[in-house]
SEFIZA-3560 file (N, C-alpha, C; in Angstrom, 3 decimals):
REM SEFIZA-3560
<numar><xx>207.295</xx><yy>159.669</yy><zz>119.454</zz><atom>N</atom></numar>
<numar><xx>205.854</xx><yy>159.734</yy><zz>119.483</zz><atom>CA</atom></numar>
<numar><xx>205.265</xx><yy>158.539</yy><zz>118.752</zz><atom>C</atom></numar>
<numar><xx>204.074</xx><yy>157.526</yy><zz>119.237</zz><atom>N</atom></numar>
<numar><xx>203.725</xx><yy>156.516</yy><zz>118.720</zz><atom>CA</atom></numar>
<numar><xx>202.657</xx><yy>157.190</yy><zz>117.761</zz><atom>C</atom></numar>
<numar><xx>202.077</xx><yy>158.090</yy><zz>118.043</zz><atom>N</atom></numar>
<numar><xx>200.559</xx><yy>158.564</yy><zz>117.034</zz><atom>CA</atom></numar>
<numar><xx>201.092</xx><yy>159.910</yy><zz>116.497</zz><atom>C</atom></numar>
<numar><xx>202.116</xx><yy>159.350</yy><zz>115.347</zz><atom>N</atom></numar>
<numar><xx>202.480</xx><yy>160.738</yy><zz>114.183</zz><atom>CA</atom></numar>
<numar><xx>201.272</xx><yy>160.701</yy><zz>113.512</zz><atom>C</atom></numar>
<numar><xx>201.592</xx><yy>161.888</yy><zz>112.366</zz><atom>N</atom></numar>
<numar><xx>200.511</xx><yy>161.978</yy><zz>111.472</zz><atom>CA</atom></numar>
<numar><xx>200.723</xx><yy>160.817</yy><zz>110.469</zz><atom>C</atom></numar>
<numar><xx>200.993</xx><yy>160.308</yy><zz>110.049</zz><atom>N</atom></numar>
<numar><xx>200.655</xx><yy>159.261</yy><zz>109.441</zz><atom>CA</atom></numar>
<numar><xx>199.959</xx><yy>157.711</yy><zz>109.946</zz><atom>C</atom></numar>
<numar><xx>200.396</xx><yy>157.662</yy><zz>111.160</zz><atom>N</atom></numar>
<numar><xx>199.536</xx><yy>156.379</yy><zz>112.146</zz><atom>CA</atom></numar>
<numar><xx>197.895</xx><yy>156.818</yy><zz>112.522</zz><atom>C</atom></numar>
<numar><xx>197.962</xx><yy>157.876</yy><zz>113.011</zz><atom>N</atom></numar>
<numar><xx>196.867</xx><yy>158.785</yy><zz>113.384</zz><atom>CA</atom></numar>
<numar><xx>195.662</xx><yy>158.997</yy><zz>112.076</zz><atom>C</atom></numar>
<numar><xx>196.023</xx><yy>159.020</yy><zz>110.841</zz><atom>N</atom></numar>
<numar><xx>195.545</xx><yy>159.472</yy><zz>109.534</zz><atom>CA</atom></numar>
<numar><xx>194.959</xx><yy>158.480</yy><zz>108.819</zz><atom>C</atom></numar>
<numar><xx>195.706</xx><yy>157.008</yy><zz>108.943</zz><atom>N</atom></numar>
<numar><xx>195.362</xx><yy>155.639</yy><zz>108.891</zz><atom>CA</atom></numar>
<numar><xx>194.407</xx><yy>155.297</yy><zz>109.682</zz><atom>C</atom></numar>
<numar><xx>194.778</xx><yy>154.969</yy><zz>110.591</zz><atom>N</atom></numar>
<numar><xx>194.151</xx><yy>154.485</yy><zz>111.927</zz><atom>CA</atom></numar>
<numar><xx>192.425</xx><yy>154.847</yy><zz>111.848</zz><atom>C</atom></numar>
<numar><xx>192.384</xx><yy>156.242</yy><zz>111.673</zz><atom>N</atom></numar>
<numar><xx>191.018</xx><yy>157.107</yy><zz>111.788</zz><atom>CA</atom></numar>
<numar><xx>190.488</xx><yy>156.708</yy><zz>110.694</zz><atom>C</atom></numar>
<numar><xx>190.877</xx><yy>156.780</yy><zz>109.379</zz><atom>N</atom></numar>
<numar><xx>190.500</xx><yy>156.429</yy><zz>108.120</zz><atom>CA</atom></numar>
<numar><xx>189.829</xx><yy>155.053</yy><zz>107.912</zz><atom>C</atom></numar>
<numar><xx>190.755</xx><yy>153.864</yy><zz>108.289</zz><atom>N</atom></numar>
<numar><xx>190.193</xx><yy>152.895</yy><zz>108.545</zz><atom>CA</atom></numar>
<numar><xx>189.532</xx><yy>152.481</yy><zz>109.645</zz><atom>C</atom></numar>
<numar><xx>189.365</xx><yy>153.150</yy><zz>110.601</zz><atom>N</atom></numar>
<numar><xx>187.990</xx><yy>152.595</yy><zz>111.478</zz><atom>CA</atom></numar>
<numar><xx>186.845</xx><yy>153.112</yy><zz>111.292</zz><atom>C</atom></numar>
<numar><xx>186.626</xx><yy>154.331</yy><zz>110.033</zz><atom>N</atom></numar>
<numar><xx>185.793</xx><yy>154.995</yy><zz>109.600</zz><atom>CA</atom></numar>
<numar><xx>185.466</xx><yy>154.097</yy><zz>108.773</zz><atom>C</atom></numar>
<numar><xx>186.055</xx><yy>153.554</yy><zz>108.020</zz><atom>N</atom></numar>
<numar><xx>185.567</xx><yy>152.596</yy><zz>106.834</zz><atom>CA</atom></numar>
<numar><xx>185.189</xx><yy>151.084</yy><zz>107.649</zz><atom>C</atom></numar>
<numar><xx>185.336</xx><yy>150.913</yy><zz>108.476</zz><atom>N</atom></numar>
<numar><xx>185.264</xx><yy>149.329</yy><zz>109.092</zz><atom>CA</atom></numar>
<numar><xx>183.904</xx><yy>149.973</yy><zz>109.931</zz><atom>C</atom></numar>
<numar><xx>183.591</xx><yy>151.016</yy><zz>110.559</zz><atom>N</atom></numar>
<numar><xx>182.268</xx><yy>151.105</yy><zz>111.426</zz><atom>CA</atom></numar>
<numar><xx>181.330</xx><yy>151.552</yy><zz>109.781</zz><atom>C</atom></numar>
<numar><xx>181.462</xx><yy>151.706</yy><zz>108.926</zz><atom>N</atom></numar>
<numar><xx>180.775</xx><yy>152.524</yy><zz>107.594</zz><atom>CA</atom></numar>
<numar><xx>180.386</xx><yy>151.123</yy><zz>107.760</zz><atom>C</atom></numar>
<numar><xx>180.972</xx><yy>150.090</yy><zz>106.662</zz><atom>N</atom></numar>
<numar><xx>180.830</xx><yy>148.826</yy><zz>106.392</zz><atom>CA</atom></numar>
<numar><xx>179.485</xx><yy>147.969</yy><zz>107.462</zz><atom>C</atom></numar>
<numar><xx>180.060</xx><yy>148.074</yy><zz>108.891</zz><atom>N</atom></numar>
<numar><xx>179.300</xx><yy>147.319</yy><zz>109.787</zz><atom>CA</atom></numar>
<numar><xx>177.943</xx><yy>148.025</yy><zz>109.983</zz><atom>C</atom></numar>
<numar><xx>177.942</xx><yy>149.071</yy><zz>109.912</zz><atom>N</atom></numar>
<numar><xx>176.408</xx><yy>149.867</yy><zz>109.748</zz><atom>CA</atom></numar>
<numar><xx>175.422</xx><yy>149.365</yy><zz>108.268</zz><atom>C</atom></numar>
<numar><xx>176.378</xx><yy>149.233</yy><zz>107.284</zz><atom>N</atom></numar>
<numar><xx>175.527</xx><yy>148.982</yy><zz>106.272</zz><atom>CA</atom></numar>
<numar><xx>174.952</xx><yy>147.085</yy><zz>106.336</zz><atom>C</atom></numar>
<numar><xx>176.088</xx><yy>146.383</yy><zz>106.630</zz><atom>N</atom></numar>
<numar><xx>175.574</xx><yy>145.375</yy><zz>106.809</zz><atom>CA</atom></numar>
<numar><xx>174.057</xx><yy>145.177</yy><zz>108.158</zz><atom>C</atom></numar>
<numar><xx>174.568</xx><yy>146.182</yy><zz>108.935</zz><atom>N</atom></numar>
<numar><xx>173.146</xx><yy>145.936</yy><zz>109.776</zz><atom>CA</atom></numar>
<numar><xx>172.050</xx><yy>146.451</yy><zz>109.252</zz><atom>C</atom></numar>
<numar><xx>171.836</xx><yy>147.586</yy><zz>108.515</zz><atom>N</atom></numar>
<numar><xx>171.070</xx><yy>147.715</yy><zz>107.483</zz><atom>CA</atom></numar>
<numar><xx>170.529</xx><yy>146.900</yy><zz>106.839</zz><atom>C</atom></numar>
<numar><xx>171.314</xx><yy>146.550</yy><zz>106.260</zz><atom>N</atom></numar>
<numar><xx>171.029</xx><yy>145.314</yy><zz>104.920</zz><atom>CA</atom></numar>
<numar><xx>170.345</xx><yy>144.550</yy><zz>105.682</zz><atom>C</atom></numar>
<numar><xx>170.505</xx><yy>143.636</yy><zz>106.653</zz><atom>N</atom></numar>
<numar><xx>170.411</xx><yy>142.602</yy><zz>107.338</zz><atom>CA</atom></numar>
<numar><xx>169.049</xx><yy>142.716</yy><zz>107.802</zz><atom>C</atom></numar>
<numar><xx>168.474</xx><yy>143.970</yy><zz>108.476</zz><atom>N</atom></numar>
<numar><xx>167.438</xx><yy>144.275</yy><zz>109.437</zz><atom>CA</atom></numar>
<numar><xx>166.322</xx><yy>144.641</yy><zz>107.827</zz><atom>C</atom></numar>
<numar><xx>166.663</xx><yy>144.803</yy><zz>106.871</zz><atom>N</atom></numar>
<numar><xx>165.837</xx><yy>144.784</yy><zz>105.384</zz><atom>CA</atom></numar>
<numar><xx>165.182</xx><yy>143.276</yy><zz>104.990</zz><atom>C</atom></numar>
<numar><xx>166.525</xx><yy>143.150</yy><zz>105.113</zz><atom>N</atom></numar>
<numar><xx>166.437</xx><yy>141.177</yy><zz>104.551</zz><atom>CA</atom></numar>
<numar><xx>165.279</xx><yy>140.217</yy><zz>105.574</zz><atom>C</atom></numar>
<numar><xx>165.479</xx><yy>140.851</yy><zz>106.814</zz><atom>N</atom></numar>
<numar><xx>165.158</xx><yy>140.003</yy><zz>107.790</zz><atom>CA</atom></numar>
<numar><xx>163.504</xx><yy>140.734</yy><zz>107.667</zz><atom>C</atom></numar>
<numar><xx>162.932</xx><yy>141.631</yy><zz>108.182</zz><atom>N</atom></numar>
<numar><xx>162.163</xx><yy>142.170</yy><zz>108.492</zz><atom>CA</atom></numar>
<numar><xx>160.999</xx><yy>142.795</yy><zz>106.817</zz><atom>C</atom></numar>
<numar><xx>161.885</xx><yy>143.238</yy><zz>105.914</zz><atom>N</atom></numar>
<numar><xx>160.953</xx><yy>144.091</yy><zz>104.833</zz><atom>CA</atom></numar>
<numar><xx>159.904</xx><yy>142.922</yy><zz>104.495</zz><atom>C</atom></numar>
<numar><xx>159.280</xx><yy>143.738</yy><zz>103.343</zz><atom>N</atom></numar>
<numar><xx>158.112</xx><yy>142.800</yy><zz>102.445</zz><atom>CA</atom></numar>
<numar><xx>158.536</xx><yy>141.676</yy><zz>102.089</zz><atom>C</atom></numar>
<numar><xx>157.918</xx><yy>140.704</yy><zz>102.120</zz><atom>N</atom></numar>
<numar><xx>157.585</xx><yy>139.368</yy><zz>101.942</zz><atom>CA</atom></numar>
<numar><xx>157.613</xx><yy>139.065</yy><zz>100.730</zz><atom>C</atom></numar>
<numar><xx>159.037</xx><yy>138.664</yy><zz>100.358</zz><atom>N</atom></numar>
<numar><xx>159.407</xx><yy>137.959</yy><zz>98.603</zz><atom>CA</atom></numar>
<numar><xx>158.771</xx><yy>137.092</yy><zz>98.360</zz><atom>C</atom></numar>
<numar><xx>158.135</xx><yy>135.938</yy><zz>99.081</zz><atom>N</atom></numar>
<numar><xx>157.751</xx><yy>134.703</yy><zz>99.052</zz><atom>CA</atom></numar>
<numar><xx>156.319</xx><yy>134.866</yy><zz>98.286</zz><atom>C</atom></numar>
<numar><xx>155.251</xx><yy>135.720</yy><zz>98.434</zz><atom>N</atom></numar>
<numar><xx>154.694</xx><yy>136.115</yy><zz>98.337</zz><atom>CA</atom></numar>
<numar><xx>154.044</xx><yy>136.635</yy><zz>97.021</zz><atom>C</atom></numar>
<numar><xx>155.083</xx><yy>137.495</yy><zz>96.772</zz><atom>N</atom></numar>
<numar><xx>155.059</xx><yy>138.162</yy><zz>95.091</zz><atom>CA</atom></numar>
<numar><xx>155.928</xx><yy>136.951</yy><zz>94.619</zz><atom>C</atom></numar>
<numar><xx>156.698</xx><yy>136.623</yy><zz>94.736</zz><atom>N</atom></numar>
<numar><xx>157.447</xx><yy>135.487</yy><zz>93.761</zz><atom>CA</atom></numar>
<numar><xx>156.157</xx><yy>134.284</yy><zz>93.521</zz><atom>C</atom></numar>
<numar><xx>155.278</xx><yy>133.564</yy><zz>94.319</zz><atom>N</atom></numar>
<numar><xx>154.146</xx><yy>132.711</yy><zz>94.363</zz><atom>CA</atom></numar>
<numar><xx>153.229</xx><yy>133.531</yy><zz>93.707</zz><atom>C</atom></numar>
<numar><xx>153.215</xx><yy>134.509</yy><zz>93.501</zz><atom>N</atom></numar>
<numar><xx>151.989</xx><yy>135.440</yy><zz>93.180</zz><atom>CA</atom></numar>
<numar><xx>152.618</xx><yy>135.309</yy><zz>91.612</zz><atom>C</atom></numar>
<numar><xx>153.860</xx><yy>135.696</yy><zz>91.135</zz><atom>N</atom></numar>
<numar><xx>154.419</xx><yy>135.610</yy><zz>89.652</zz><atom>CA</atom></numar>
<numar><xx>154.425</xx><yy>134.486</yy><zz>88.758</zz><atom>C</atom></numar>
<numar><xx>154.578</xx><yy>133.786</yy><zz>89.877</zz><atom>N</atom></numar>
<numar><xx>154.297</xx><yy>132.218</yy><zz>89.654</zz><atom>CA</atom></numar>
<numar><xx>153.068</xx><yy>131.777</yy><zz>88.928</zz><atom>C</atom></numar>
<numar><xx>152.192</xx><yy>132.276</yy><zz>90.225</zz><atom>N</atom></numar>
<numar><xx>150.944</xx><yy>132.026</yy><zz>89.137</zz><atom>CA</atom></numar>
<numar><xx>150.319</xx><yy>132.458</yy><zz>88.419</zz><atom>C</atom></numar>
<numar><xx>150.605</xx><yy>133.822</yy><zz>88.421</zz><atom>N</atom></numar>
<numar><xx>150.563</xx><yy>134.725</yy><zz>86.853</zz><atom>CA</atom></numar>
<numar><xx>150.862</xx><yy>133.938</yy><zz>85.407</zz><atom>C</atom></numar>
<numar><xx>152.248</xx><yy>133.862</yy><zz>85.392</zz><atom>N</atom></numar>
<numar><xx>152.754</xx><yy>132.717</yy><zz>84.666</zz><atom>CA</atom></numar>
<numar><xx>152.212</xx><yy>131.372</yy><zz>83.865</zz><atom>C</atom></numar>
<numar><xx>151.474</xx><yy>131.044</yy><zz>84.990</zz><atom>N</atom></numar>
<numar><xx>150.996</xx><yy>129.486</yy><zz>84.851</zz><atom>CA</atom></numar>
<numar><xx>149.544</xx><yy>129.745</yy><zz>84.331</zz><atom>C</atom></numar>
<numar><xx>149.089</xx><yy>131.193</yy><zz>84.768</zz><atom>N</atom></numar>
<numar><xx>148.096</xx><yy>131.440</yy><zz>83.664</zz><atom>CA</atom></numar>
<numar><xx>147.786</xx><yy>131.810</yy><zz>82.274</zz><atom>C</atom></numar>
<numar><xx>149.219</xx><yy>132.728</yy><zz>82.698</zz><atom>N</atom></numar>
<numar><xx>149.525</xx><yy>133.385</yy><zz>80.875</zz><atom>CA</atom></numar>
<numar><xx>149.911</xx><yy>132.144</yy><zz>80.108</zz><atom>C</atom></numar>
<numar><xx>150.546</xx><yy>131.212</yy><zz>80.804</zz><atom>N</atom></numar>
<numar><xx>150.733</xx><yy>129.869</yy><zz>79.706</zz><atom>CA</atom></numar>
<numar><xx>149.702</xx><yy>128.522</yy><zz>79.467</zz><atom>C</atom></numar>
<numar><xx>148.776</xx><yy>129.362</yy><zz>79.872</zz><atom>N</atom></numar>
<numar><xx>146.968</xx><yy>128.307</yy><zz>79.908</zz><atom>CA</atom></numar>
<numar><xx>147.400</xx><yy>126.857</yy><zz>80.627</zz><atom>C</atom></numar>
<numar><xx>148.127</xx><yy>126.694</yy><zz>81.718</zz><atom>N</atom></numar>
<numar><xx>148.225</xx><yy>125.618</yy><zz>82.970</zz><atom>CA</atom></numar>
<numar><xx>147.061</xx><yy>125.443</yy><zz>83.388</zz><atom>C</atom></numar>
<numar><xx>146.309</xx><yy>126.840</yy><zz>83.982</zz><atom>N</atom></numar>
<numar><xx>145.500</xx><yy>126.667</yy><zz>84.823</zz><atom>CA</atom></numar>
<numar><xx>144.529</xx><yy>127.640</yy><zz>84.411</zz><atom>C</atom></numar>
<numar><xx>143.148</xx><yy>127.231</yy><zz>84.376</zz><atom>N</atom></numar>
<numar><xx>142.095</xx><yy>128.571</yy><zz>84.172</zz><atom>CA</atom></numar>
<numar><xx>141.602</xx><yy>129.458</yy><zz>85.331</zz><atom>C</atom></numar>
<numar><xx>140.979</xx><yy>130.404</yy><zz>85.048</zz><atom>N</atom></numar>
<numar><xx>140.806</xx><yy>131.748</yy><zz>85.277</zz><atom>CA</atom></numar>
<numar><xx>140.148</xx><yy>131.217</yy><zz>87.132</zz><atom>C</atom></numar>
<numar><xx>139.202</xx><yy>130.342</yy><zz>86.736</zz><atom>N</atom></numar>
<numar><xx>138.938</xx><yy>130.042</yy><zz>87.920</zz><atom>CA</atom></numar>
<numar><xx>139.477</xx><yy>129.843</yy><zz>88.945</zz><atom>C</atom></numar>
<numar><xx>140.857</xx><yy>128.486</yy><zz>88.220</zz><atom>N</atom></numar>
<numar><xx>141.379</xx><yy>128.088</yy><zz>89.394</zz><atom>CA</atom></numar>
<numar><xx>142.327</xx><yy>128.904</yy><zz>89.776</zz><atom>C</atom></numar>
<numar><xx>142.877</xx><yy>130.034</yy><zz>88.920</zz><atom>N</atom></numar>
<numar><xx>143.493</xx><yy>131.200</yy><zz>89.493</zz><atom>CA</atom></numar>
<numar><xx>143.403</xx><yy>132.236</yy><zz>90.038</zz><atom>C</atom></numar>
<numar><xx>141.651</xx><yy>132.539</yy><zz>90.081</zz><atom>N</atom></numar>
<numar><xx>141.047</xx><yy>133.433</yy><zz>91.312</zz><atom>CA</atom></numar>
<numar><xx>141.711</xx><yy>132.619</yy><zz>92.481</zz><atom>C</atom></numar>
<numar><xx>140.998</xx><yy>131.568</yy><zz>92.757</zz><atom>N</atom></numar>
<numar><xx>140.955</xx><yy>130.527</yy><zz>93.683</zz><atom>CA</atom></numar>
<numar><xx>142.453</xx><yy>130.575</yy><zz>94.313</zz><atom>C</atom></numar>
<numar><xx>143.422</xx><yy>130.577</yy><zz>93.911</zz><atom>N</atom></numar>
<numar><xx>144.707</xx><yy>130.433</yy><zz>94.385</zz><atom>CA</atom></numar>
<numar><xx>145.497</xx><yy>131.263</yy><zz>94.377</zz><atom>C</atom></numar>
<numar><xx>144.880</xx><yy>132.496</yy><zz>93.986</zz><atom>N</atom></numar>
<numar><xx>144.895</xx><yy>133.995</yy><zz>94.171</zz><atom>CA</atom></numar>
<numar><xx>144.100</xx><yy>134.117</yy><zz>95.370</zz><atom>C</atom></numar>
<numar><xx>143.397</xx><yy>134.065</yy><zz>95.392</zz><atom>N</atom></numar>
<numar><xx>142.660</xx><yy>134.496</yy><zz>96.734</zz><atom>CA</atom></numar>
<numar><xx>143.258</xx><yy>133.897</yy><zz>97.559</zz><atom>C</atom></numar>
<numar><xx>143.940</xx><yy>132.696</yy><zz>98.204</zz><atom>N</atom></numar>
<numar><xx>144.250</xx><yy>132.064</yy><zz>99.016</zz><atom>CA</atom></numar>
<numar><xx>145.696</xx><yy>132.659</yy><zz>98.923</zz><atom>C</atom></numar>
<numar><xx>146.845</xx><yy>133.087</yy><zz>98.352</zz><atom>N</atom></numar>
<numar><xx>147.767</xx><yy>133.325</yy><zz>98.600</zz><atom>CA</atom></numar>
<numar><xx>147.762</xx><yy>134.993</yy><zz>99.217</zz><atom>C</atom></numar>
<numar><xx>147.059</xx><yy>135.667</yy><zz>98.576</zz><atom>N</atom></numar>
<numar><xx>146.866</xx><yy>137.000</yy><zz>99.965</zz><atom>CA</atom></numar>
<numar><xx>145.856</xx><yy>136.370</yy><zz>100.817</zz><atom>C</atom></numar>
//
């Protein structure tokens, strides 16, 4: 017999773990690709930053606040 219990037990085990794996990466992937916009809040932290460290005043950080949403 080619499919004892031990070939059979493997076999199933690891294609359970190899389709697990490929589901999560498409997951991941369709997150990465598609979710909220890092670029966004990271430019937005940015210029938080550059205010809390008196770069730029209040004004010009409405101003470039408003323009980044």
């Amino acid at each position: 017999m080619l499919m004892g219990r031990g070939y059979m037990g493997f076999s199933m085990g690891l294609g359970f773990i190899l389709m697990l794996v490929f589901w999560v990466a498409v997951i991941w992937l369709i997150f990465e690709l598609f979710g909220k916009g890092h670029e966004k809040t990271d430019s937005l932290e940015i210029l938080k930053s550059r205010f809390a460290r008196g770069e730029i005043n209040k004004r010009q950080f409405e101003q470039m606040k408003k323009e980044l949403l």
